[in-house]
N, C-alpha and C positions, 0 to 999 in steps of 0.2 A: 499033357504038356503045359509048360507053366507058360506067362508069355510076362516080360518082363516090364514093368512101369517107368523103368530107369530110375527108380526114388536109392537111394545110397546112404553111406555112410561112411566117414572119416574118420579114424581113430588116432587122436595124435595121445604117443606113449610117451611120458618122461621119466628121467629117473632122477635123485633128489637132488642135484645139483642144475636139474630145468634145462638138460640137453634134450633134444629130440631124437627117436628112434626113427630111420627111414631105409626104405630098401632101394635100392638101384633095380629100376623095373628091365627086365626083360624083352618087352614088347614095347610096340607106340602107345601115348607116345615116350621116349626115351628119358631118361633123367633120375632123378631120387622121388620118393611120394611118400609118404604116410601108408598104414593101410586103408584100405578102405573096399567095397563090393555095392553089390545092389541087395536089396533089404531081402524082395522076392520072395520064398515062400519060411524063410528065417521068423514072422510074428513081430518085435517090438523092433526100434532102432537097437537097444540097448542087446537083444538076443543077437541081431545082425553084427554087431559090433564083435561081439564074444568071437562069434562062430569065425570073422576072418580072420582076426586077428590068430586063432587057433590054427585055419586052412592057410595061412599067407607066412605067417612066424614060427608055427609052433609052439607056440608062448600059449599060456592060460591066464584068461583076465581073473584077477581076484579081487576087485573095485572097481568101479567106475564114476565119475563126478560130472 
């Protein structure tokens, strides 16, 4: 069992006109967010990032800056 640090990650997505991508979360608390998770046993920020962004959108990151 893993036990979690609470260390995270926020992925703000644009596309070339510099809108942002955001989902209408589901759960509390309520509202629009970025993606984002806790890093936990994903290794860098930059793998953590990938991975929610692929578990939260479906999307595949193909850069990151």
């Amino acid at each position: 069992m893993t036990t979690c640090d609470s260390t995270s990650v926020g992925i703000l997505i644009t596309d070339h006109r510099g809108r942002y991508l955001v989902v209408e979360r589901a759960t509390l608390p309520h509202g629009t967010a970025p993606a984002a998770g806790h890093i936990d046993d994903h290794g860098s920020s930059e793998d953590a990032a990938r991975a929610e962004v692929e578990e939260e959108l479906g999307l595949t990151v193909t850069g990151t800056r």
